[in-house]
VOKOLKOL-715498 format. One line per field, with one value per residue (C-alpha): x, y, z. Coordinates in steps of 0.25 Angstrom, whole numbers, plus 5000, padded with zeros to 4 digits. Layout:
residues N
u	[X|...]
v	[Y|...]
w	[Z|...]
***
This chain:
residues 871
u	[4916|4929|4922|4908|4915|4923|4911|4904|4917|4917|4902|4901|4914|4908|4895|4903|4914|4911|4919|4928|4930|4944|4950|4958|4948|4939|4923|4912|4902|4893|4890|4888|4899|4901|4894|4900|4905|4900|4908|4922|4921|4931|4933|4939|4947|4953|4967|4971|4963|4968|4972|4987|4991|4996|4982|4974|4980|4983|4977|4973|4980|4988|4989|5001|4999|4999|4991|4991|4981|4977|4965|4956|4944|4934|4945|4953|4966|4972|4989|4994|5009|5015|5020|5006|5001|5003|5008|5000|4994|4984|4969|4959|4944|4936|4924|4923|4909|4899|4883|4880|4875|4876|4890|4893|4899|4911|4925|4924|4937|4937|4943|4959|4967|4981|4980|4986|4983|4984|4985|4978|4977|4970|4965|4969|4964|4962|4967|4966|4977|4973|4984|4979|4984|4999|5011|5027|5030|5034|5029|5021|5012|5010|5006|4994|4991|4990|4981|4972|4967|4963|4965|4954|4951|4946|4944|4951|4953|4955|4969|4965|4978|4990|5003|5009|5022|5032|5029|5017|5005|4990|4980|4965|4953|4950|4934|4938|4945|4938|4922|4919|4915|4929|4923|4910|4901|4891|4893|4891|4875|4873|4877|4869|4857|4854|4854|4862|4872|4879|4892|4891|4904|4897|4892|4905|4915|4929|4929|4945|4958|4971|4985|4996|5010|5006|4991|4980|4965|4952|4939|4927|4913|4905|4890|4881|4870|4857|4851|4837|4834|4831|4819|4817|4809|4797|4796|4809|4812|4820|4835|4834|4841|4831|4838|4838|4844|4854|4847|4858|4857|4848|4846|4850|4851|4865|4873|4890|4902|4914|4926|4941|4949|4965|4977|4988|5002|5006|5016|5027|5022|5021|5028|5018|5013|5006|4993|4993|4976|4980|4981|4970|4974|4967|4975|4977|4977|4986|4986|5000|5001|5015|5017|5006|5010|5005|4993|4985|4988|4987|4994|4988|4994|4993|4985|4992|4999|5013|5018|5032|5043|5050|5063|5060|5073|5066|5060|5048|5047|5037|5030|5038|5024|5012|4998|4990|4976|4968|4956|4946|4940|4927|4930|4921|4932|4928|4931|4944|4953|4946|4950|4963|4964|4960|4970|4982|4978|4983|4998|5001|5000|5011|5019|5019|5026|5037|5030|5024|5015|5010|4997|4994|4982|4980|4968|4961|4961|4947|4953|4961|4963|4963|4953|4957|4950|4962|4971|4983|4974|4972|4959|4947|4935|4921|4909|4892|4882|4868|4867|4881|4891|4905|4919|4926|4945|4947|4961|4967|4979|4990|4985|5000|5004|4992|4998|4987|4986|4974|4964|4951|4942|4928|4919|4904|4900|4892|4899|4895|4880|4871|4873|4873|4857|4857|4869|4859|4848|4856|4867|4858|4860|4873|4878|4889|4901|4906|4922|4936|4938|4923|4923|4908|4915|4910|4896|4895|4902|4894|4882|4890|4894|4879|4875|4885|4880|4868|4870|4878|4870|4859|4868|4871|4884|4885|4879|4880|4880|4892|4907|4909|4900|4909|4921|4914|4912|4927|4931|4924|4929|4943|4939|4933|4944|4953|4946|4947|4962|4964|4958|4966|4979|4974|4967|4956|4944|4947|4936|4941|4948|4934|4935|4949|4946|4936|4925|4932|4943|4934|4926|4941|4942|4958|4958|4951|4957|4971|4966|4953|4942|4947|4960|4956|4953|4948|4936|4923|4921|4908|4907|4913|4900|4899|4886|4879|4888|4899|4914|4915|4927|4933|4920|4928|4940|4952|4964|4971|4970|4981|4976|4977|4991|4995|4989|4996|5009|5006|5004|5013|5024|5038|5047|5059|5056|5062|5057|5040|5036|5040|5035|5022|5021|5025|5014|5004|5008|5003|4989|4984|4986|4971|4971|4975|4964|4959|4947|4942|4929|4929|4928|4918|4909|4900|4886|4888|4892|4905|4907|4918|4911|4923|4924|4912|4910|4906|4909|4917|4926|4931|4918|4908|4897|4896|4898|4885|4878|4883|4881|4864|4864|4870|4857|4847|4852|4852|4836|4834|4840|4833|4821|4822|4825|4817|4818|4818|4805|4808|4819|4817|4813|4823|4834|4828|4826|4839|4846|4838|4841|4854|4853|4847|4857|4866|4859|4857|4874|4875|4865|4874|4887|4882|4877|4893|4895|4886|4892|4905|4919|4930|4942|4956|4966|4977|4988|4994|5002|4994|4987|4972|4964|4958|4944|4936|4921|4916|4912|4900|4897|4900|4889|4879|4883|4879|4867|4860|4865|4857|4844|4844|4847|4843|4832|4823|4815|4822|4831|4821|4810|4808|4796|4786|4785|4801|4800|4787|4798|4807|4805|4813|4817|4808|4817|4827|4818|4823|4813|4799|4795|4794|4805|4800|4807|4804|4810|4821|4822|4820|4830|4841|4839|4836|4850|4855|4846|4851|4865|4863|4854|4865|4873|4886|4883|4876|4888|4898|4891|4889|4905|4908|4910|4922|4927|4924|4936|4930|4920|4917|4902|4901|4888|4878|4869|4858|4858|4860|4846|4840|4845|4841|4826|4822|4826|4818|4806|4806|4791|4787|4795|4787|4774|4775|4768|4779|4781|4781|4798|4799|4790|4797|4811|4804|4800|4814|4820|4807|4813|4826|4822|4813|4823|4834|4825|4819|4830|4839|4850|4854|4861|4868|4859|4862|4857|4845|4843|4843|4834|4823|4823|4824|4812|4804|4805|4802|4790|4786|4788|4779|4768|4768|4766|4758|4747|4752|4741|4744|4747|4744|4740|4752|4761|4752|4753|4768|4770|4758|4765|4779|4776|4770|4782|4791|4781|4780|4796|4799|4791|4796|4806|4818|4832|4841|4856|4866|4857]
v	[5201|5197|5182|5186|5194|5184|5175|5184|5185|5170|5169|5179|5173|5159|5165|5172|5163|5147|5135|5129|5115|5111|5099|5095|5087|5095|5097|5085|5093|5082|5085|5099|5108|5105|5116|5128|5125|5140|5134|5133|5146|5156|5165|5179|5181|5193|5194|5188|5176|5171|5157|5154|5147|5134|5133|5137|5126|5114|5101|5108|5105|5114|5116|5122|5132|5147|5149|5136|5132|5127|5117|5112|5106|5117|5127|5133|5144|5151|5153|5167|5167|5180|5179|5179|5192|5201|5191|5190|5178|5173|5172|5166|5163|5151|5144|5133|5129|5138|5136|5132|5144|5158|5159|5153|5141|5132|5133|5148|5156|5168|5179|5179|5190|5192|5193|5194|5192|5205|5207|5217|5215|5203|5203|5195|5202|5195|5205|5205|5215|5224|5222|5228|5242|5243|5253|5252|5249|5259|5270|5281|5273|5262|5270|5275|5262|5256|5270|5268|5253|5244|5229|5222|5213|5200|5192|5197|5184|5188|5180|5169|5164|5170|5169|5157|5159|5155|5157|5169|5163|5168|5160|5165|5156|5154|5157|5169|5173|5165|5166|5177|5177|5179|5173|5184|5173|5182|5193|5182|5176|5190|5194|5180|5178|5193|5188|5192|5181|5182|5174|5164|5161|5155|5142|5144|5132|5129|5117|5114|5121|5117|5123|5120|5126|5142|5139|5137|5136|5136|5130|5138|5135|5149|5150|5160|5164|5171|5178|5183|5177|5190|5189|5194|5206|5204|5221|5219|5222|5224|5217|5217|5204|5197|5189|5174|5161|5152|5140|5129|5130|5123|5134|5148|5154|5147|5142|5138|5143|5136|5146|5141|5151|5150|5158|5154|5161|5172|5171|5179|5189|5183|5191|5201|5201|5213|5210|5215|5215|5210|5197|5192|5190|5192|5203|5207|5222|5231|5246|5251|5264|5264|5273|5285|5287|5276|5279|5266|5260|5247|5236|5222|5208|5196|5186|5173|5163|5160|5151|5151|5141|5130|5134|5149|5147|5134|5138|5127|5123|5117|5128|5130|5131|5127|5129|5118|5118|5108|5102|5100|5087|5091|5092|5080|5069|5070|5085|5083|5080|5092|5100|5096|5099|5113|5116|5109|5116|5130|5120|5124|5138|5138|5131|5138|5147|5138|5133|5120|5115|5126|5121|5109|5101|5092|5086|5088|5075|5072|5071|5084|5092|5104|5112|5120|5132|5135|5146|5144|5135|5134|5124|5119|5115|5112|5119|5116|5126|5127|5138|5133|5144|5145|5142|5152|5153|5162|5165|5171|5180|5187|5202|5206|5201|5193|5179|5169|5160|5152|5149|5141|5138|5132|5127|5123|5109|5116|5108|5095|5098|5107|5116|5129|5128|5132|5141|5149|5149|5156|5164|5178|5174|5179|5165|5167|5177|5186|5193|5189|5180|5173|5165|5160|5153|5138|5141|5148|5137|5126|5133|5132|5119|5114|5121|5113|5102|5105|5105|5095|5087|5092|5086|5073|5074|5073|5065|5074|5061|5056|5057|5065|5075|5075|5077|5089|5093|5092|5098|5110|5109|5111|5124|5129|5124|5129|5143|5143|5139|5151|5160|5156|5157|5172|5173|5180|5177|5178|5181|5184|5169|5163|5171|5167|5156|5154|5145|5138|5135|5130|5120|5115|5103|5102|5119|5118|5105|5115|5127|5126|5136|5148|5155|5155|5146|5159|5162|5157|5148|5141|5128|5127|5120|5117|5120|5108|5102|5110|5103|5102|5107|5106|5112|5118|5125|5113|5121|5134|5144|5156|5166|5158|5154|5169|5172|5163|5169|5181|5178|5167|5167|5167|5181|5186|5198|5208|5200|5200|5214|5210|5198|5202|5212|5202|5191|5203|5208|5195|5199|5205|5189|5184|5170|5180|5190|5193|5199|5195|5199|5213|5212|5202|5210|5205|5206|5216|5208|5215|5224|5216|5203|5196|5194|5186|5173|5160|5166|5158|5161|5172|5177|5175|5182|5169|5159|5166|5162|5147|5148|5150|5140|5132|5135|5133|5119|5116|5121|5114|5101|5103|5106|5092|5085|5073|5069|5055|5051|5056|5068|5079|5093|5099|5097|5103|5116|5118|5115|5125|5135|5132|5137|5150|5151|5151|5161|5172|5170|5173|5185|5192|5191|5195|5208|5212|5216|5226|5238|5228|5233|5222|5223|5219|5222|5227|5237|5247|5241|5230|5235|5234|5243|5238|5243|5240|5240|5228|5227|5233|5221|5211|5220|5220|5203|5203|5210|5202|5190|5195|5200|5187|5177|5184|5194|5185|5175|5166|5161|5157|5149|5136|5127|5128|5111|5113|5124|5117|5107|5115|5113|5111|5100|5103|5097|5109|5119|5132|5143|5142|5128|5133|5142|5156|5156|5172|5174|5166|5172|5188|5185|5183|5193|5204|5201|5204|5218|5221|5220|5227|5239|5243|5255|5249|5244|5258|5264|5255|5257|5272|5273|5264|5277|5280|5267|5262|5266|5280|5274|5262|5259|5255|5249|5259|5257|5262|5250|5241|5246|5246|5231|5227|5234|5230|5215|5215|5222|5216|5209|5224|5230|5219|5223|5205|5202|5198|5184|5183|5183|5195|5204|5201|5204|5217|5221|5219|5229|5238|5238|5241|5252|5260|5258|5265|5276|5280|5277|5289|5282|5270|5271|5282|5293|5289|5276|5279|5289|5277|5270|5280|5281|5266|5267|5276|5265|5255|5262|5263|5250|5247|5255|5251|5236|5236|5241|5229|5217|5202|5208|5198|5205|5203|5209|5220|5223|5221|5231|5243|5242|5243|5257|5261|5259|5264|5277|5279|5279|5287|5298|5296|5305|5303|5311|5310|5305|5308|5316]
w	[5293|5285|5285|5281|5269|5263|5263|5256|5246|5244|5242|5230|5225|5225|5217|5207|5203|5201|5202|5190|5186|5179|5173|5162|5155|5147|5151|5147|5139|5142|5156|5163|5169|5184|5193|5198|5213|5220|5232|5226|5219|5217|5228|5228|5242|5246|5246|5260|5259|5248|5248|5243|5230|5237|5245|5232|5224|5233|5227|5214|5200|5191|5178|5169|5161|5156|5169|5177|5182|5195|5197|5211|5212|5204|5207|5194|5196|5187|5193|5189|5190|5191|5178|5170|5177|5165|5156|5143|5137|5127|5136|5124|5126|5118|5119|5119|5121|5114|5112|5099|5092|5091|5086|5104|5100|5105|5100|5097|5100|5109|5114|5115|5122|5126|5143|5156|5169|5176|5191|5199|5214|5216|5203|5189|5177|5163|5155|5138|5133|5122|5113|5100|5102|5104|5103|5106|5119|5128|5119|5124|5112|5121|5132|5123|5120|5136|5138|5127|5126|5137|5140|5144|5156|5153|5168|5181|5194|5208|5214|5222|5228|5234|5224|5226|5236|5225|5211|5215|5207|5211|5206|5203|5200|5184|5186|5191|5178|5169|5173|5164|5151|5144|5131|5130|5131|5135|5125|5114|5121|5123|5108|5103|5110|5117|5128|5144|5145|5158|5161|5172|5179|5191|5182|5173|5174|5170|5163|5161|5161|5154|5154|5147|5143|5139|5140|5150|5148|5155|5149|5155|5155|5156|5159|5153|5160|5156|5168|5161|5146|5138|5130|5115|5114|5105|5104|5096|5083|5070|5071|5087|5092|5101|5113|5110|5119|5116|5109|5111|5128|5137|5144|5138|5152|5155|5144|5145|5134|5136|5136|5135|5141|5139|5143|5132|5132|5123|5113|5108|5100|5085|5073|5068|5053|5047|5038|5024|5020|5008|5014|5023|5038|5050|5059|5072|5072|5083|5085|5086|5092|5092|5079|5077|5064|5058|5049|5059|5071|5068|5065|5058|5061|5054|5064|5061|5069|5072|5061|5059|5053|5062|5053|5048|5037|5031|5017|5023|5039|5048|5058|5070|5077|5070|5071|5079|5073|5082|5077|5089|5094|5089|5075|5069|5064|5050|5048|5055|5042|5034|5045|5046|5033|5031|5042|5035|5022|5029|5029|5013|5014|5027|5020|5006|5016|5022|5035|5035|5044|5050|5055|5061|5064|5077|5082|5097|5103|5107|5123|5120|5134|5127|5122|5107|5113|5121|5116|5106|5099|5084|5081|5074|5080|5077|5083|5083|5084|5082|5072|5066|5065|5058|5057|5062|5062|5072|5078|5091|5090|5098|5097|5099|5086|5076|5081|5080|5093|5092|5083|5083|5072|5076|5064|5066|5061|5048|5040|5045|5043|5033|5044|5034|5035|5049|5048|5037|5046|5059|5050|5052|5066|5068|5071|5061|5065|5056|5057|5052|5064|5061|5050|5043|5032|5039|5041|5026|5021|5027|5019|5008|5009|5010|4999|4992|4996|4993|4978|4979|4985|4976|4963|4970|4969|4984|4997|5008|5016|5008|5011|4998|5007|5020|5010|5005|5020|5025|5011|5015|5030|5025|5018|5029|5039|5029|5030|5045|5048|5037|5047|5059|5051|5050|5038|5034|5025|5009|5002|4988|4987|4981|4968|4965|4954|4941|4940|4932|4940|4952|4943|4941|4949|4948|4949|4963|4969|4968|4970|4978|4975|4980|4985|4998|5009|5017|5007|5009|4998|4994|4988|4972|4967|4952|4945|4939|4929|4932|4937|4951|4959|4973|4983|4991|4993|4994|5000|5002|4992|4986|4996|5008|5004|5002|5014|5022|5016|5020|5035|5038|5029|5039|5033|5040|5049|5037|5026|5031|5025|5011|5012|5016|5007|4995|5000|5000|4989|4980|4985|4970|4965|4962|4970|4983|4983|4996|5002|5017|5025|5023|5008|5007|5018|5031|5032|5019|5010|5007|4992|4986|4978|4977|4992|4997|5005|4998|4983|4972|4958|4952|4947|4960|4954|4943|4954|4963|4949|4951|4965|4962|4951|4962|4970|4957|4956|4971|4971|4957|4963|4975|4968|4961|4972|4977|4992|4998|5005|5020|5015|5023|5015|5024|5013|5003|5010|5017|5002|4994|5006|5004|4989|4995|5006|4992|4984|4994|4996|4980|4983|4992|4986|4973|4980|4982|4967|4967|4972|4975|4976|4975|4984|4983|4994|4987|4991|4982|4970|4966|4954|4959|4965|4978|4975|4962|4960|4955|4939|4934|4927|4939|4946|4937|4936|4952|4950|4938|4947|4958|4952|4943|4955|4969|4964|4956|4957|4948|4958|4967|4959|4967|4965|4975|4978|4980|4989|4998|5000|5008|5022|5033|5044|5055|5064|5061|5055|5055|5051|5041|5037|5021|5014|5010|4997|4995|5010|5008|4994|5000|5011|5000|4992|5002|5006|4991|4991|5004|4996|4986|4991|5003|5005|5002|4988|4983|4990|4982|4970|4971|4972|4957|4953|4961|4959|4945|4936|4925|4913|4921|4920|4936|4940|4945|4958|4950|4942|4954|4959|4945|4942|4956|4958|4942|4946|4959|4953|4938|4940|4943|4930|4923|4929|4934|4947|4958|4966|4980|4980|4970|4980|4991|4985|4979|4993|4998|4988|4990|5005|5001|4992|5003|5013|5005|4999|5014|5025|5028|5026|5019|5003|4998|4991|4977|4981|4986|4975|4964|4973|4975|4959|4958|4969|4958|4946|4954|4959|4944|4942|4953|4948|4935|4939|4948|4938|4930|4925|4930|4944|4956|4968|4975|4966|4965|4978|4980|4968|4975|4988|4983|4973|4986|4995|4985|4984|4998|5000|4989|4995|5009|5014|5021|5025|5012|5017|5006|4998]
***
């Protein structure tokens, strides 16, 4: 009975658990992983028949490190010495192989916890300590904090070996640990596609382990499996996501991500430095319990890394321990020294504060036995992907105390290509991740990059086959490189540094080779084009600006444990000078837009509202020169078309910031003392600027006149085509300005607005919402006012705010009362309007139409009733 119930234990162990495959030299992609062995699995014996270390062992090889490791034949174990039960350390997850699209791509940093191995029987638990919440040691607090939050239990191992007679090692089997889906593979193709992705450990594989001092790694490659393929629900409707399949795979119902697993060593805990939010840092935030009479629990660090003077009493000293930033073996060798470049950049502003050399740059070599996905890493490396991507900085740090331990940024290959064409097509996807630690500034300013070269291009003045173009190409990787390193020092976005100079001090050659074109390398900064006939200047941004100086002052600079708070407090204190203004993601909004109109992505100059004019005569020139443009026998139509949707893509971006000073409220960070207010409502006269600027250039049609021979030539490569074989212009035109009415009909704005007068200083004149609507409706309907037949593009925009209207005059909810009650009156005129033109002579029939049905829509909604909220 004992025999026949063994057999049964080693069966369903062999089933559940597969073989492993390790060496040291890493995985050829080029041919397939090596079959699972069901034979040799794991097996989970019972406590009497396990077999002894010695017996476990004999013949197989051993590696040194954090956790040696023991290697035979397809067999991989994990030695636990009694001293790491309990002990803590650094367990990070990153892919290393991805798919290629949906945001699933390779080099992509995971999840990093600080663990330990904890015993329970025959058991080994994986556990992630929850070390966000806190309070003083033996304190009745820090009972209260062991009662009240949980650690969590990442993977759990059943002992396979008797401990080892003299230094009482166990051993379990790394599969056992590891086969699981540690990096949330599954909730990804799950959150992507819609579909049931199951982890596979049975066809899982370990591809290599290494250890070394304080480090041991484990490459595994996970399966995904999809038992049933869901299909989409043709019943479905609205915003309902239907499920899809992975497009890159051969076969969607199995598919591999790579995961590099490392157990690293924790250091000491780093000196602590508090954040100030005058000065732009990412934080890693504590709740301390330990004193309730603190008005909030929590406590926010500085996250930065451990950069300290070799001689602390020099006034200038090398780095005792610098920062190691390797540059993958797949960088493209052409790139290499721009990228070398933007990190060594970083070099000035450590020294300005007496350490020198604080980061380093060194190159993988191509036979590397490391992998830079490991943990305790700092790196740069490039990524591909169908549907292209971003750049993104992110860090890992030690949650006892902001301490940065890795970092890894991964950049898709837009620059290399016209890559921004497809980025535009798939960004509604949800391809692009948004969040402090996700960083769109690479994919946005790829777009922007072609859309310079498009122009220039469009001059002549460059050959985007030439060297000058690949200059202008690594130029711009230093920028964004640049960017990037600034995020994995700690610091945030900056999106105020872009307004820091004039106009005419970026058409100064010599003013921008010194200064660059903006005080921050950690804005998004477009292209500095100059209009026809204009100096040039520098493109793009050449160096560090003010800000990122300061910034790096504040987070690294070495004080004397007495001396820190003052010093703090002074470096803050500097944050009223003008070249030091700062405003981050919270300012410049997400998928709202934001209210403060001098925080914006991809904005320019001290007067923003002039440069979103130059930036459409930009696009008037593009289309002009385009429009003149005679191709070669044999050139490709394709060309055409992607550039003059390049000049689209432009406006619609000048649409939306332009939207922020209506109803816009600027915001400066300041603490008491400083002599500003924080809050101030932007200028009446700035306001009614935006909205001239919008009804003159979005609203009409003036801005979209193109001949029709020009437009029948827009077609696309029908090897790559993507979407209709002719361009819409009054769809393509409707989709950007819906997005400006959406803008500027929403909740936020009329509230905004409706408060000027509690923010506007007594005798001001504020800008009233009633003359937003009224400047807004008499610029959409002006043919109707002028009793003029309509085209095509008027109706359909006329429709949209007809949309907008009835939906605000019948939803329950929806604006604030006064609101609604200017656009029920508004409703009335326009419905006079309506009557009154559509009796008019020189009608065609289709404006006829258009103006009967609107008058009656409008009629029907005015009668129809609804619940009154807020009235």
């Amino acid at each position: 009975m004992y025999m026949k119930r063994q057999i049964v234990i080693l069966i369903a162990a062999a089933l559940a658990y597969p073989a492993c495959a390790a060496d040291e030299a890493p995985a050829d992609a080029s041919k397939p992983a090596a079959p699972a062995n069901i034979a040799a699995a794991i097996t989970l014996p019972a406590a009497n028949a396990k077999k002894s270390f010695h017996e476990l062992t004999k013949g197989a090889t051993r590696k040194d490190g954090l956790i040696p490791v023991w290697i035979k034949e397809e067999k991989v174990y994990l030695e636990l010495t009694p001293d790491m039960i309990g002990k803590p350390f650094l367990f990070t997850v990153n892919r290393v192989q991805g798919i290629g699209e949906g945001g699933i791509y390779g080099g992509e940093m995971g999840t990093s916890n600080v663990a330990s191995f904890r015993k329970t029987g025959d058991r080994i638990q994986l556990i992630a300590h929850n070390l966000a919440y806190t309070a003083q040691a033996n304190t009745p607090e820090a009972v209260e904090v062991k009662e009240g939050f949980s650690d969590s239990l990442l993977s759990a191992a059943t002992v396979v070996s008797l401990p080892h007679p003299d230094s009482k090692s166990i051993l379990i089997e790394a599969p056992a640990l590891l086969f699981t889906d540690l990096g949330m593979g599954v909730i990804e193709l799950e959150h992507v596609y819609r579909q049931t992705y199951a982890f596979d450990p049975r066809q899982s594989t370990i591809l290599r382990t290494r250890a070394d001092n304080g480090l041991t790694a484990v490459e595994v490659q996970a399966n995904y499996t999809l038992p049933k393929i869901a299909q989409p629900n043709p019943l479905a409707t609205g915003r309902t996501q239907q499920p899809t399949l992975p497009k890159t795979v051969r076969d969607p119902r199995n598919l591999f991500m790579t995961w590099m697993y490392s157990f690293a060593s924790l250091p000491d805990a780093a000196p602590v430095r508090l954040a100030d939010d005058r000065v732009g840092f990412f934080t890693t935030t504590r709740w301390d319990f330990s004193d309730d009479r603190k008005v909030f629990p929590r406590v926010h660090y500085l996250n930065r890394w451990r950069i300290e003077k070799a001689d602390p009493d020099a006034p200038v000293s090398d780095a005792k321990s610098p920062v190691v930033y390797w540059l993958d073996k797949n960088i493209p060798e052409r790139y290499r020294d721009a990228v070398e470049s933007g990190v060594l950049a970083w070099n000035k502003a450590f020294e300005k504060i007496g350490i020198r050399n604080a980061l380093v740059v060194k190159q993988q070599p191509a036979d590397a036995d490391f992998d830079n996905s490991e943990a305790r890493r700092a790196s740069i490396r490039w990524y591909l992907g169908t549907d292209v991507g971003a750049a993104v900085g992110p860090s890992k740090t030690d949650p006892r105390t902001g301490e940065i331990l890795s970092a890894n940024i991964v950049m898709s290959e837009v620059f290399t290509r016209s890559a921004h064409r497809l980025y535009r097509d798939q960004q509604q996807d949800g391809v692009i991740k948004h969040g402090d630690d996700a960083c769109e500034y690479a994919a946005l300013a790829a777009a922007e990059q072609d859309f310079a070269f498009d122009v220039l291009a469009a001059r002549e003045d460059i050959d985007p086959d030439s060297p000058e173009a690949l200059a202008f190409v690594k130029k711009r990787i230093k920028d964004v490189i640049m960017h990037e390193v600034g995020h994995t020092l700690g610091l945030r976005h900056n999106f105020k540094a872009s307004t820091a100079y004039t106009f005419a001090q970026l058409s100064d050659p010599a003013f921008t080779a010194t200064h660059g074109i903006s005080a921050s390398v950690m804005d998004y900064v477009p292209a500095n084009l100059a209009l026809k006939g204009e100096k040039q200047a520098d493109y793009y941004q050449n160096d560090l600006g003010p800000y990122d100086y300061w910034a790096i002052a504040y987070g690294y600079t070495p004080f004397k444990a007495d001396a820190e708070k003052d010093g703090l407090a002074k470096i803050a204190a500097r944050s009223t000078e003008p070249l030091l203004a700062f405003a981050s993601d919270e300012e410049a909004g997400g998928g709202d837009n934001g209210s403060d109109p001098a925080a914006n992505r991809f904005d320019l100059s001290a007067d923003p509202l002039a440069y979103y004019e130059r930036r459409i005569k930009l696009t008037h020139e593009l289309w002009e020169r385009l429009i003149k443009r005679k191709l070669k026998d044999g050139e490709s139509y394709a060309d055409l078309r992607r550039s003059f949707e390049s000049g689209l893509s432009n406006i619609r971006t000048v649409g939306e910031l332009s939207t922020k000073y209506v109803g816009g409220i600027t915001h400066v960070r300041d603490h008491a003392g400083s002599g500003r207010m924080p809050l101030t409502a932007v200028a009446a006269d700035q306001q009614r600027r935006a909205l001239k600027l919008i009804a003159r250039e979005i609203l009409s049609t003036d801005s979209f006149t193109l001949p029709p021979d020009f437009m029948r030539k827009l077609t696309p490569d029908l090897l790559e085509m993507r979407g209709d074989f002719h361009i819409s212009l009054p769809e393509k035109v409707l989709s950007l300005q819906d997005r400006v009415l959406n803008g500027l009909y929403n909740r936020k704005v009329a509230e905004n607005m409706l408060d000027y007068e509690h923010l506007a200083d007594r005798g001001s004149h504020p800008l009233k919402l009633s003359e937003v609507y009224d400047t807004l409706q008499a610029a959409i309907w002006q043919e109707v006012r002028q009793n003029k037949p309509s085209s095509t593009m008027r109706r359909n925009l006329q429709r949209e705010h007809l949309k907008l209207l009835i939906a605000n005059l019948t939803l329950p909810i929806g604006l604030p009362a006064d609101a609604r009650s200017l656009l029920r009156d508004n409703a009335r005129t326009l419905s006079q309007w309506l009557a009154s033109a559509s009796q008019a002579g020189g009608l065609d029939k289709e404006s006829r139409a258009h103006y009967l049905d609107a008058r009656a829509s409008i009629d029907e909604a005015l009668k129809a009733s609804y619940s009154r909220v807020g009235v």
